[in-house]
Structures are given as C-alpha cells and as structure tokens.
ROTILUM-903693 format. One record per residue: residue in three letters; x, y, z negated of N, C-alpha, C in turn. Coordinates in steps of 0.02 Angstrom, whole numbers, padded with zeros to 5 digits, always signed. Atoms other than C-alpha are relative to their C-alpha. Example, Ala and Ser with C-alpha at 12.3 -4.5 7.8 and 13.67 -1.06 7.14 Angstrom:
BEGIN
ala+00045-00059+00000+00615-00225-00390+00045+00060+00000/ser-00042-00059+00003+00684-00053-00357-00039+00055-00037/
//
This chain:
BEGIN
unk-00059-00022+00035-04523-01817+00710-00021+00033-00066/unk+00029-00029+00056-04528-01784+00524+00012+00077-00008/unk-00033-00081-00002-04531-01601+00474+00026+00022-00055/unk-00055-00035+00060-04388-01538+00356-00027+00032-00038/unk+00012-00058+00068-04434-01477+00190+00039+00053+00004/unk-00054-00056+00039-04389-01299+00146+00045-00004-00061/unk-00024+00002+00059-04257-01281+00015+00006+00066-00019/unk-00042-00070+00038-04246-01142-00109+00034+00006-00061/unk-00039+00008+00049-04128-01104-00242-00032-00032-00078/unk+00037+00024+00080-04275-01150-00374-00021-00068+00020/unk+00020+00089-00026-04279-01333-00286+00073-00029-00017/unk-00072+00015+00009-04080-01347-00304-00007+00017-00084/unk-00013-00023+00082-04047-01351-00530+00053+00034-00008/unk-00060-00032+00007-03869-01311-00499-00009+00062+00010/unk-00008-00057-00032-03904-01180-00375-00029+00060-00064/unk+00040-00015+00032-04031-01118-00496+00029+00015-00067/unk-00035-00014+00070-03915-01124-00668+00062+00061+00040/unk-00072-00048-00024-03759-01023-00553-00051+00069+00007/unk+00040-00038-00001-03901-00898-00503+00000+00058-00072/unk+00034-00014+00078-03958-00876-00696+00072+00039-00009/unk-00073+00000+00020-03761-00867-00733+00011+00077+00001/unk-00021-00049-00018-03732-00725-00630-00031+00055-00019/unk+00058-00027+00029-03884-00632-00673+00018+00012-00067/unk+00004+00002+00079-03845-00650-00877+00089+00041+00008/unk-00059-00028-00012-03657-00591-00835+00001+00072+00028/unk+00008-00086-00017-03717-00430-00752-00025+00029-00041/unk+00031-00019+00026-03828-00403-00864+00033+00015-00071/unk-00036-00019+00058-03716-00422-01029+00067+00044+00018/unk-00056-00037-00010-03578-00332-00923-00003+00073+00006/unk+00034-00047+00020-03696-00178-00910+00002+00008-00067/unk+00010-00006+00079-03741-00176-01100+00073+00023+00003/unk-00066-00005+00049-03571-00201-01170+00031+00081+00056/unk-00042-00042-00021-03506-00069-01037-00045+00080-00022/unk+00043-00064+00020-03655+00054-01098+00014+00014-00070/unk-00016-00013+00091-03615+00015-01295+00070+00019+00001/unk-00074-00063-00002-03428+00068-01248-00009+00074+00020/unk+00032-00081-00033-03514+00235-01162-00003+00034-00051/unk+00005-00031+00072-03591+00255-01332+00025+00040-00038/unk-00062+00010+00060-03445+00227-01437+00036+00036+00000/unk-00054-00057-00022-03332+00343-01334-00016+00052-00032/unk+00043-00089+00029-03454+00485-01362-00039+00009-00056/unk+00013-00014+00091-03517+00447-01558+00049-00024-00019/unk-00058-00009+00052-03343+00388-01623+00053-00024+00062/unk-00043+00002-00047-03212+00417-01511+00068-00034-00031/unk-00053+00016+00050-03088+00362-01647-00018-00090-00006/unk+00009+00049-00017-03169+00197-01653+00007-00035+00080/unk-00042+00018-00073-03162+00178-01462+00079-00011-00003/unk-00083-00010+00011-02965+00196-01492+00025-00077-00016/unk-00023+00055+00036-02958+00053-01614-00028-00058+00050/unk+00013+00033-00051-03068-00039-01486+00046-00012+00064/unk-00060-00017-00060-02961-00008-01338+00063-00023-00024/unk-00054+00042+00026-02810-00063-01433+00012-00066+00012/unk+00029+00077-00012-02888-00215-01467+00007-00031+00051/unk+00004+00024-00064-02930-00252-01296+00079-00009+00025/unk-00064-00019-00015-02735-00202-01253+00020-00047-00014/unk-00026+00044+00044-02668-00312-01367-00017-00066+00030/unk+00017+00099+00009-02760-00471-01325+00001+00001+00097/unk-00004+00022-00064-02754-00427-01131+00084-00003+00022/unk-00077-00024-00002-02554-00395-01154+00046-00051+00033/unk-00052+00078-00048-02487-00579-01092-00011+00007+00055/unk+00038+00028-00066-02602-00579-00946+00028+00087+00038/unk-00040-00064-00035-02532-00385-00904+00083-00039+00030/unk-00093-00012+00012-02342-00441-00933+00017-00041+00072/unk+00011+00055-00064-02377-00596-00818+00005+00017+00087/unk+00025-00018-00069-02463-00510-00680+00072+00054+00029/unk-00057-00058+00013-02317-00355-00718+00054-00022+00038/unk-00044+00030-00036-02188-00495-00655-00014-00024+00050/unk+00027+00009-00096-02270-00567-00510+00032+00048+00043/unk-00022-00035-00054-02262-00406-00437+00048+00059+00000/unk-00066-00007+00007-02105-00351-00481+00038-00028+00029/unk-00015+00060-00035-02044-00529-00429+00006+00025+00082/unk+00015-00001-00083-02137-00498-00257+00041+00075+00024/unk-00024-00046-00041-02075-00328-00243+00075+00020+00016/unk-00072+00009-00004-01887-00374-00279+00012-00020+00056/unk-00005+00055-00059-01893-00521-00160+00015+00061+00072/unk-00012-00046-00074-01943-00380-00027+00059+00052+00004/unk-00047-00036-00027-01812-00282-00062+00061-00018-00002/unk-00070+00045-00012-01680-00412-00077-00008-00023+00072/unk-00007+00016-00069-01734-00459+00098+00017+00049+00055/unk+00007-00072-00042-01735-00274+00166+00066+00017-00015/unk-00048-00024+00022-01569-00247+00085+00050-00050+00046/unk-00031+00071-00041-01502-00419+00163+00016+00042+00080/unk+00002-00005-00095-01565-00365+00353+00053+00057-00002/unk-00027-00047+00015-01506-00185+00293+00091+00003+00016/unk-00065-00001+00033-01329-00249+00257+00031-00048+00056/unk-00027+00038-00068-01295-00354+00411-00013+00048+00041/unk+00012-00033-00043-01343-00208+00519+00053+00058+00000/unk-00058-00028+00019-01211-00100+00410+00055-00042+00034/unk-00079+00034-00005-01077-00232+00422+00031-00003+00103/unk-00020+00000-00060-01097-00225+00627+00040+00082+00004/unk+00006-00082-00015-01099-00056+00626+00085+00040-00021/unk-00070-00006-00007-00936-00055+00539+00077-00033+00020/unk-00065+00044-00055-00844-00184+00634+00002+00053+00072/unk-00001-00071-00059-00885-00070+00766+00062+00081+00003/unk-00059-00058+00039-00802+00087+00689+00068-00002-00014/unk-00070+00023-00030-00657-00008+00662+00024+00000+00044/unk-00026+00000-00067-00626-00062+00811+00015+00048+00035/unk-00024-00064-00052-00644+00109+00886+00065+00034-00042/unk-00048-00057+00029-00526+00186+00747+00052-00037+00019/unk-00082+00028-00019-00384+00050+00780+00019+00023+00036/unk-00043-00054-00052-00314+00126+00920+00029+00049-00028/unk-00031-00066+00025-00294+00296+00823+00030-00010-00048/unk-00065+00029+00040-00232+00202+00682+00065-00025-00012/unk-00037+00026-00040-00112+00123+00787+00046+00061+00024/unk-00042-00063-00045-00052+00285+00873+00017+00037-00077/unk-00039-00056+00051-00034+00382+00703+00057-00038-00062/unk-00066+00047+00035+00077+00255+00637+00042+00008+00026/unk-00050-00006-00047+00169+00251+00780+00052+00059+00001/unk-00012-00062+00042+00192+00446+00750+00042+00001-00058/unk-00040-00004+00043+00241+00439+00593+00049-00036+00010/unk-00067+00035-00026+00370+00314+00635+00036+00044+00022/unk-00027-00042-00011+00440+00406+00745+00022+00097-00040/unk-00036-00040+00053+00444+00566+00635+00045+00003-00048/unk-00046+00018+00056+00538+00481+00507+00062-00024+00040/unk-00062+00001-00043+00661+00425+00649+00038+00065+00020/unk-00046-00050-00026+00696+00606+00716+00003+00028-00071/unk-00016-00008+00041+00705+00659+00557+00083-00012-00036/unk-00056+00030+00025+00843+00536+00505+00060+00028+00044/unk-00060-00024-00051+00939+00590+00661-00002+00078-00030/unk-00016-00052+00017+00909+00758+00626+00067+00028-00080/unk-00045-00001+00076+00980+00750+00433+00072-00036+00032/unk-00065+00038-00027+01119+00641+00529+00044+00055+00037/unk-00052-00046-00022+01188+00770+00640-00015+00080-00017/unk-00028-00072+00030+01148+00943+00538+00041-00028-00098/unk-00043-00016+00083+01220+00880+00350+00067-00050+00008/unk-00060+00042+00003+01360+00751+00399+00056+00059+00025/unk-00053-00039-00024+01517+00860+00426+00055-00057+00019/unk-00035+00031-00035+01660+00810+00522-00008-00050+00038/unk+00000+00023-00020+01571+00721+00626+00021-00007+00078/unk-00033-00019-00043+01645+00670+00794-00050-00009+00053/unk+00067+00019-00032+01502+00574+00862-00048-00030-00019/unk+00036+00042+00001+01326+00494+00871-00024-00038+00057/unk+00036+00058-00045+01259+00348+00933-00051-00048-00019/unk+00049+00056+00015+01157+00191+00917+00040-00068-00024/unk-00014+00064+00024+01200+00027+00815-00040-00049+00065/unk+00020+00038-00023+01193-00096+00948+00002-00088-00013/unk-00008+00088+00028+01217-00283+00877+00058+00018-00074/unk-00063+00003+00072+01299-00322+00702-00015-00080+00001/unk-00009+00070+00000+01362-00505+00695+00014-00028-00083/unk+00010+00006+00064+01342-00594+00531+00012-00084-00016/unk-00003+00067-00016+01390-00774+00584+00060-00013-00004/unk-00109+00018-00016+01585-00764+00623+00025+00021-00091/unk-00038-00018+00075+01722-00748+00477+00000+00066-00009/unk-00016-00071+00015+01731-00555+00496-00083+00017+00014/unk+00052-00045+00003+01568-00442+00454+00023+00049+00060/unk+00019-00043-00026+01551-00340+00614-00036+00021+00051/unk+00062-00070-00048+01455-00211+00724+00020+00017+00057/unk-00008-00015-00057+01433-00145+00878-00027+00073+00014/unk+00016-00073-00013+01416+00041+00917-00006+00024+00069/unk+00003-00016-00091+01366+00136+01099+00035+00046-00003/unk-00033-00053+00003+01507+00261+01067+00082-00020-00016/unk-00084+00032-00015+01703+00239+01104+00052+00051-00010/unk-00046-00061+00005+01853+00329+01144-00018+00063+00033/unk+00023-00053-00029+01765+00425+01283-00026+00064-00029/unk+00049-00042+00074+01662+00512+01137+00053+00035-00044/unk-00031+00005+00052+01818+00524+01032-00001-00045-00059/unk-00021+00038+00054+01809+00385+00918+00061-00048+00019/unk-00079+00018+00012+01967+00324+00864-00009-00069-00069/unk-00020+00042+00032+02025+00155+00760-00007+00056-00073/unk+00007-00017+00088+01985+00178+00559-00023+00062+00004/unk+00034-00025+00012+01869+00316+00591-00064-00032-00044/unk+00073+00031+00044+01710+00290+00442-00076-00005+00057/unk+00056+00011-00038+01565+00250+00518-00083+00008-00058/unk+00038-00003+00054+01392+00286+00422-00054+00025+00032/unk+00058-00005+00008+01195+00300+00438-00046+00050-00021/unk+00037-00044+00048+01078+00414+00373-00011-00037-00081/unk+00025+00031+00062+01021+00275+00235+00095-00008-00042/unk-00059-00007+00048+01225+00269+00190+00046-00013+00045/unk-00053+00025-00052+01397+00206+00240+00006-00074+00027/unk+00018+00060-00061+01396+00060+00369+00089-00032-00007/unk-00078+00044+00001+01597+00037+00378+00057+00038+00015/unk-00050-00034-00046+01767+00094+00482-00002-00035+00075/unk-00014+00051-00083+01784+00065+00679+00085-00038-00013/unk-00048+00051+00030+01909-00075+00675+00032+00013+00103/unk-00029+00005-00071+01932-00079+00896-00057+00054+00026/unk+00045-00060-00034+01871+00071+00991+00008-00025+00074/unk+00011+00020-00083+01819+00038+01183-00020+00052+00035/unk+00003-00041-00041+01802+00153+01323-00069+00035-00031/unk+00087-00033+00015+01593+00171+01273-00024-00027-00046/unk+00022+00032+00061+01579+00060+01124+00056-00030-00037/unk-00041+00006+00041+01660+00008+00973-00008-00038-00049/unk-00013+00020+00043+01687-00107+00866-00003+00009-00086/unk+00000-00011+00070+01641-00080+00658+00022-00055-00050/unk-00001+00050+00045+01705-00159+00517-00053-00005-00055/unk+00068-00005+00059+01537-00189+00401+00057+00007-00063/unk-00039+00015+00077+01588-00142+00215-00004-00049-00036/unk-00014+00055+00021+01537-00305+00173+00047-00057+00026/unk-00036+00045-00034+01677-00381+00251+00072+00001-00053/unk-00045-00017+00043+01810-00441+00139+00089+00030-00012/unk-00057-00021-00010+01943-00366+00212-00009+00109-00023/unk+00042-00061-00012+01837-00166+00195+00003+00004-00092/unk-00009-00014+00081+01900-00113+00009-00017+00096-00011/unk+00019-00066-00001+01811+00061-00046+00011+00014-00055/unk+00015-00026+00039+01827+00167-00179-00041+00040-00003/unk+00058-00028+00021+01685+00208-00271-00032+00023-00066/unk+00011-00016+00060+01598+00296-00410-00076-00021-00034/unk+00052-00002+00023+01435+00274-00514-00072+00072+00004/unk+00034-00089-00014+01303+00418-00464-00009+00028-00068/unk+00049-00050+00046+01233+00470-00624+00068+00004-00059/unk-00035-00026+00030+01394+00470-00728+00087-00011+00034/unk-00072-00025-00033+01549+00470-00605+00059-00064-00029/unk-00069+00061+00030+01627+00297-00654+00025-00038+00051/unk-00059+00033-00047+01765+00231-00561-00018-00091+00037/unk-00001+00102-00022+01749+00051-00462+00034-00011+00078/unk-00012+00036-00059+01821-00037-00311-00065-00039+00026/unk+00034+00066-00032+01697-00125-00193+00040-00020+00066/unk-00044+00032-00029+01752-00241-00104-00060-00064+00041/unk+00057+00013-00021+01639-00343+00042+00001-00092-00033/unk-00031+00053-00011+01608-00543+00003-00033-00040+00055/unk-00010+00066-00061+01580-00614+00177-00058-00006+00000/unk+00046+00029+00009+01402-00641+00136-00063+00056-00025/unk+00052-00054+00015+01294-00484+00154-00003+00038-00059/unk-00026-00024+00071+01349-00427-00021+00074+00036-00024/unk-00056-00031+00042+01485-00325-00099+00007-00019-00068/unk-00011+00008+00082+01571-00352-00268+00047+00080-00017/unk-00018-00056+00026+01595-00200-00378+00054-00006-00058/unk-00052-00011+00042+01754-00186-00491+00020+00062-00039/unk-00014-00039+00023+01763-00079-00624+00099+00007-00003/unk-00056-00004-00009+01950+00001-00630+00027-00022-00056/unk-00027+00019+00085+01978-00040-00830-00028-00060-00016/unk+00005+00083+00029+01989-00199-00916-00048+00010-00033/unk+00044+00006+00052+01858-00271-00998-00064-00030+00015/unk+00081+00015-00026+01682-00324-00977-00015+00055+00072/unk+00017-00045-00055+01589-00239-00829-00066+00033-00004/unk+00072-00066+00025+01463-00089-00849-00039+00007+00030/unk+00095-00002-00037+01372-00107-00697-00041-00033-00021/unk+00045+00060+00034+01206-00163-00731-00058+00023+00070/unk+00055-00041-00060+01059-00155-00573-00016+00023-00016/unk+00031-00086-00023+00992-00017-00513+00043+00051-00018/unk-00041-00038-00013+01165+00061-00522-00017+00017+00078/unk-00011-00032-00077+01195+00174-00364+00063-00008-00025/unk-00068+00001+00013+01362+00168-00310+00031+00048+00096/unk-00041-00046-00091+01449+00325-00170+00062+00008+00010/unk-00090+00000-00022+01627+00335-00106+00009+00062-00059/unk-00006-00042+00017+01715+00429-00215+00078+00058+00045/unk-00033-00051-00049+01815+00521-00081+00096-00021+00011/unk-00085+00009+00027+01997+00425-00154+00014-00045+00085/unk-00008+00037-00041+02107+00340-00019-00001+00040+00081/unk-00049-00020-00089+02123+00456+00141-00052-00014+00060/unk+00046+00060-00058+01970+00340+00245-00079+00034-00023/unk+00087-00033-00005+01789+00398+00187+00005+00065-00039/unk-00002-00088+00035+01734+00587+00120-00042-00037-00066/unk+00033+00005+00080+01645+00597-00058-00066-00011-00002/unk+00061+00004-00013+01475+00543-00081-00035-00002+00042/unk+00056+00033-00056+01403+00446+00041-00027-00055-00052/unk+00023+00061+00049+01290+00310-00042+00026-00060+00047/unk-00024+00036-00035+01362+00162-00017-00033-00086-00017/unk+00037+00051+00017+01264+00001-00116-00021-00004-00064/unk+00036-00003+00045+01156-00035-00244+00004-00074-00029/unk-00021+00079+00021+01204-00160-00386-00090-00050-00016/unk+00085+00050+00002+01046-00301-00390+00020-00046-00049/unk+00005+00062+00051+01123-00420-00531+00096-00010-00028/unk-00082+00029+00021+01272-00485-00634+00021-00080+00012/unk-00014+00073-00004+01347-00643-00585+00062-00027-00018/unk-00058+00036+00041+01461-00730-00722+00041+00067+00004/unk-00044-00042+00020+01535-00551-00767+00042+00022+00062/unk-00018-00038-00062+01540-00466-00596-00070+00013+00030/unk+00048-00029-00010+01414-00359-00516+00011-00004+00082/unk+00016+00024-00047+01354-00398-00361-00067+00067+00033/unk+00048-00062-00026+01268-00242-00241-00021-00031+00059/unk+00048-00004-00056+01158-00228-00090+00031+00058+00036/unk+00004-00073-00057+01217-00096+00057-00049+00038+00025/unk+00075-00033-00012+01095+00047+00060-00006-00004+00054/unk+00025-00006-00089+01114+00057+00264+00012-00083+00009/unk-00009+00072-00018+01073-00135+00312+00017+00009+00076/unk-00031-00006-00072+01163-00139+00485-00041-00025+00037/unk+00061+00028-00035+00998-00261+00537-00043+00038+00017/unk+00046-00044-00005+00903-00112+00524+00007+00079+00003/unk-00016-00064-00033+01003+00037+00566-00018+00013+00072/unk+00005-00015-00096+00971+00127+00742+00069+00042+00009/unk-00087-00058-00028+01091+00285+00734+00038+00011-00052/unk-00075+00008+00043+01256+00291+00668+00033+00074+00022/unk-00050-00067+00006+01370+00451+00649+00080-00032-00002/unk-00060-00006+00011+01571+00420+00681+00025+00062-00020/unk-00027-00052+00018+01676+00535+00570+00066+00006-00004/unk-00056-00007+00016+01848+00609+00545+00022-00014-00056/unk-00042+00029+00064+01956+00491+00431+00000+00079-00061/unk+00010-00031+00040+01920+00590+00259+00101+00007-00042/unk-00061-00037+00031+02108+00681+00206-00003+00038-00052/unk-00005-00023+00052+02127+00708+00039+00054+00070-00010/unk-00071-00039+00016+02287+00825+00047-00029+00062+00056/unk+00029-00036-00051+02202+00933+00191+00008+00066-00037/unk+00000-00076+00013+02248+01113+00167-00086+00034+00005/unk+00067-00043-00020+02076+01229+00145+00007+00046+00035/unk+00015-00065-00068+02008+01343+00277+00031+00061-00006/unk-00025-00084+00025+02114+01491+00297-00080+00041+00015/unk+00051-00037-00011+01984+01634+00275-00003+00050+00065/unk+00001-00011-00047+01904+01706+00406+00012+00100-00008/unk-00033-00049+00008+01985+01887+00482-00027+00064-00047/unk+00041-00066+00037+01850+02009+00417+00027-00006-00100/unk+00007+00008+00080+01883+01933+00226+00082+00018-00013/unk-00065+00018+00006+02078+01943+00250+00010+00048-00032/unk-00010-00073+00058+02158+02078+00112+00051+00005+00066/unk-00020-00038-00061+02223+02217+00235+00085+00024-00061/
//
C-alpha cells in the first residue's frame, strides 16, 4: 500500500497566497491602527479631519446597515403588537359580554324612571282630574280614529270628558263602559279643537283628517302663518278641554294648509288621565273661611 504524502500549506500555492494575505492584512491593520494612535496624540485636530473622512465615506454602508435593523426591529414589533392586539380584542369581547347584562338592566331602569315619572307629572300637575288609567288599543283602520281606555263609569268617567297623556291631549271619551271607554282620537275628523300658537298666542282650529294628522286653520282670512315646528295647545275656548295642553306639532305646508303631528301618539301612550269637561263660565273658588272679611 502506497504511503500518503504529507501536505503543508507551503505544498498547496493557494493555501500559501490566503496565508500571506492574512498575515499582510494584520500586519498593515496594526500599523495604520498605530499611525492613528500617533495622530490622536501629536495632532488631535488632524485626527478630527481624519475621522470625518472615514464618516463620510463609511456613511451609505452605516445608513444601510441603520435600516436593516430598524426594518428587523419594526417587523418584531409589528408582530408583538399583532399577537398583543388579538389577546386585547378577546379580552374585550369578554368584558362586554359580562357588562351586557348591567347594560341591559340600567336601561331597563331608566325606562322605567321616565315612566313613573310621567305618571307622576300626570297625576300631581293635571287638575280636575277624575281618573287614571292605561291606553289599551287605539284603532286606526275603521272610518272613526279611536281608543280604548281601562277606566269607565265605575271610575267616573262620563261621555265628552277630555282625555290626555303626559306627552299631550289624546281626545274626548265618545262611549263610557262600566271599566273602559271609548276615546275619540283628535285626529278624527269629527274632534274640532281650539287652539293657539305657543310662543305668540295665535288663534287656529284643528281639526283631525282621518289619517294620523290634523289640519290647522288659522281663524282670519288669508294665507296661513303656520310654518313647522309650530307648537300648537288648546286654547281653553269651547267648554270641552282646559288651556294649555300641547296638542300637535305642525311638520309641513300642504298647498296652503298646515298639516301637524299629535305630540301624544296613541301607538305609544301607556297612561292616560280623564278630566272634567273644561267650563269656561265657572264661577272662582269662594275663598277659604280664615281669608273671609269679618
């Protein structure tokens, strides 16, 4: 068996020039790093301009490398922000979920607050009232606009007593029943009110047309002054409703007639107040004995 020559790097040329290479590269990388040593410490001012230099011409290969790892260190925190932000978004589906319920119940709450409320303002500021109750059905299909009330003669309501809402006036009972009663909606065109303008006291007839709407009639000839977003409240004339109840709100002119909305929509009333037919001629309260001149 033959026996293998040794090889050493001075038998290889390549090996032997990479060798040299490295060797001549340490060796000029010493120097030059000893003649900067120098330079620092006999002209430190020249070092400066040197160092610049260097700056300057290594400045692409900084900016380069500068973005890489910028790049790389975005990336990581666009991915950390990612995981980050799906771990949020459970976190607040979660939270939700537990708050619905309480969101749920304090709605509910308020609801109801604003219901006893309405009742309350219903039976301490309505005077002469005889009774309350609940709007139970209002029919809107047949030729006559009307309602259905849980309160009759038993209660005291009586034929052409007004009938009215917290949000406004609703109508007159038209047939009273032992425990419920009959209303005529004011949009019914038989249900003629007199009424005034809130903010300067101008005279009008409304009058219902059949069709969820009232038409407003000024009393004087001429063009017609409502214009929407009139208010419009009984003005107390006529014997049948008291003074200022709100009663509809004009929404448009059509061909030189004004056309309102009923602030209490009968679809969406609950409790209703029956009152004592409003008497204009009604003697005032004799005074009471303590005030009487002796």
């Amino acid at each position: 068996m033959a026996r293998q020559s040794s090889r050493r790097p001075g038998h290889n040329r390549r090996a032997q020039y990479g060798l040299f290479a490295s060797y001549l590269v340490t060796v000029l990388s010493a120097l030059i790093g000893l003649f900067l040593v120098i330079i620092s410490m006999a002209d430190p001012v020249g070092f400066g301009i040197i160092r610049s230099g260097l700056a300057e011409i290594s400045r692409p290969v900084a900016l380069t490398l500068k973005q890489v790892v910028s790049g790389v260190s975005s990336a990581d925190e666009i991915i950390a922000a990612y995981i980050n932000a799906g771990t949020q978004n459970i976190a607040l589906r979660r939270q939700v979920e537990r708050d619905r319920p309480l969101l749920i119940e304090a709605q509910a709450i308020r609801q109801e607050n604003d219901h006893l409320k309405k009742l309350l303002y219903l039976v301490d500021t309505t005077e002469g009232t005889v009774a309350t109750g609940r709007m139970i059905s209002s029919n809107a299909t047949t030729a006559r606009r009307i309602a259905r009330i849980s309160v009759g003669r038993m209660q005291g309501v009586l034929p052409g007593m007004p009938v009215r809402a917290p949000e406004g006036l609703i109508g007159r009972v038209l047939i009273s029943g032992p425990n419920t009663s009959e209303v005529l909606l004011l949009t019914d065109s038989q249900n003629i009110i007199p009424v005034l303008r809130a903010n300067d006291n101008l005279a009008a007839i409304c009058t219902g047309m059949d069709d969820g709407t009232v038409e407003i009639k000024p009393l004087g000839v001429g063009n017609n002054p409502f214009r929407p977003g009139d208010i419009l409240v009984t003005s107390g004339i006529g014997g049948v409703y008291g003074a200022n109840i709100p009663v509809a709100i004009v929404v448009e002119q059509r061909y030189g007639v004004a056309i309102g909305l009923p602030l209490a929509n009968p679809a969406r009333v609950n409790a209703v107040a029956v009152q004592r037919p409003f008497d204009v001629a009604a003697p005032p309260a004799p005074p009471e004995e303590g005030n009487q001149a002796k």
